[in-house]
N, C-alpha and C positions, 0 to 999 in steps of 0.2 A: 715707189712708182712716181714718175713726175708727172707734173699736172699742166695740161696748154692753160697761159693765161685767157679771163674773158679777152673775148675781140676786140669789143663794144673800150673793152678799156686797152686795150692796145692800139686800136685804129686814133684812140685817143690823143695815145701820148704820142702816136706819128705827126699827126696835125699841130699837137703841140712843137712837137723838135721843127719843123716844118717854118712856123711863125717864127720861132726864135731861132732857128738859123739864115730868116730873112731877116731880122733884124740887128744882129751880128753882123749880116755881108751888107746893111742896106739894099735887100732885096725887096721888091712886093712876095706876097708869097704864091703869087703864080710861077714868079722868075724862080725863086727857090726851090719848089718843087720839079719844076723842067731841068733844073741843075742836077736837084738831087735823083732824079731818074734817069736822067744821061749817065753820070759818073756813081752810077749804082750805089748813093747814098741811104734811098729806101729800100735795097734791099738787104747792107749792113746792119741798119734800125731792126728791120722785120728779123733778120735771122739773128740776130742778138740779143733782143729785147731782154731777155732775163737778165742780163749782165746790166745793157745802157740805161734799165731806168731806175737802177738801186744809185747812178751815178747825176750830179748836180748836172743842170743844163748844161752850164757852163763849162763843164768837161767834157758831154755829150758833143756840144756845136763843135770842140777844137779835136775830139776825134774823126767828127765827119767829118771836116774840113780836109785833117791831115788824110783821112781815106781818100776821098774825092781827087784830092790833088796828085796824087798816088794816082791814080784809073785816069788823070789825064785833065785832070780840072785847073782853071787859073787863079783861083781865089786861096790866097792863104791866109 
């Protein structure tokens, strides 16, 4: 039977992906998170999570990146 992760730590590591994919694009991370809500970046995050957080940041930001850009996004 699989188990929902806590929230409390997944809201977590959103706000985290969040910061360090503003700082990846040179975003504040207001801008980053209006990015990643437009071109459904938090919703990738959210509905993947089991996969994206056994993965380094660093992998994380260039799959969002390449998703986003994919749904319509300019930043690669």
């Amino acid at each position: 039977m699989k188990t929902e992760p806590n929230i409390k730590d997944k809201v977590a590591y959103i706000i985290a992906v969040i910061s360090e994919f503003a700082t990846a694009h040179s975003l504040t991370p207001s801008q980053a998170y209006r990015y990643l809500d437009r071109f459904k970046g938090i919703d990738f995050v959210t509905r993947f999570y089991d996969v994206e957080h056994t993965f380094s940041f660093e992998d994380v930001i260039a799959d969002l990146t390449s998703y986003c850009h994919r749904k319509g996004g300019a930043l690669v």
